[in-house]
N, C-alpha and C positions, 0 to 999 in steps of 0.2 A: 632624439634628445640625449642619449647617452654619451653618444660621440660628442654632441656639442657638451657639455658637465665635464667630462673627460680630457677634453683640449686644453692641454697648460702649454703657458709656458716655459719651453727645455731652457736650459743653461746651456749658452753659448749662440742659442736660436737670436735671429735680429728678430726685436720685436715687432717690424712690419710683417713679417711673415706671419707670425703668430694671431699679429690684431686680425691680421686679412682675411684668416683661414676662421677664425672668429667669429667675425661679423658675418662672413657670406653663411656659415652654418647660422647664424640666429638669423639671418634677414630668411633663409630656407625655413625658420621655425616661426616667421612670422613675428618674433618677439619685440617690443618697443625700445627705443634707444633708449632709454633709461633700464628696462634689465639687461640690456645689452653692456652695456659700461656696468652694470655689478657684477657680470658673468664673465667680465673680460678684467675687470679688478680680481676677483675671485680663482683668477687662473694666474695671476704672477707666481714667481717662484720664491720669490720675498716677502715675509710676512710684515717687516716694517714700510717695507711698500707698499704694502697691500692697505697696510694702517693709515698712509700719509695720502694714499688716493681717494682711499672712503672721506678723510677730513677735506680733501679738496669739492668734496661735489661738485663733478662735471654736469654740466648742461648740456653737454654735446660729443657725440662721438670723436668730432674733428678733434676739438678742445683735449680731450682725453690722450688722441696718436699727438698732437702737437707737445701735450709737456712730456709723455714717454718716449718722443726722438730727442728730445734738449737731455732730461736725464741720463738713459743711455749713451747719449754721443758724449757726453762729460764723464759717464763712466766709463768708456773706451778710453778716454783721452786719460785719466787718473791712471788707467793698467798700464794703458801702453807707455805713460810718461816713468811709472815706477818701477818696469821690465829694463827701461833703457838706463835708468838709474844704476840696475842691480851689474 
């Protein structure tokens, strides 16, 4: 259990990596998809995201990796458009 409480997500980490390594520690913990998505919110490195996931209430795992690839792929696309900018 420690390991899985412990598992965040790094900066710069793609967040499939982090859900994956995630989920397979809680499915080993047995835990239910619903603490699974509070332990996988409770692991971002952003606390206003941490804020805007709790307001989302997922239903579902999938649900949960489907909107964190949209946002992250929009925040790659933000840096990477503002690096080419600079």
């Amino acid at each position: 259990m420690r390991r899985f409480e412990a598992r965040k997500w790094k900066k710069g980490e793609e967040f499939n990596s982090y859900y994956t390594e995630k989920v397979n520690l809680a499915n080993k913990l047995q835990l239910s998809d619903e603490d699974t998505i509070i332990y996988v919110i409770e692991g971002l490195d952003n606390a206003q995201l941490q804020v805007q996931c709790r307001m989302k209430e997922f239903k579902s795992l999938a649900h949960l990796l489907s909107l964190m690839n949209e946002v992250t792929s929009s925040e790659k696309n933000r840096t990477s458009e503002s690096s080419v900018k600079k």
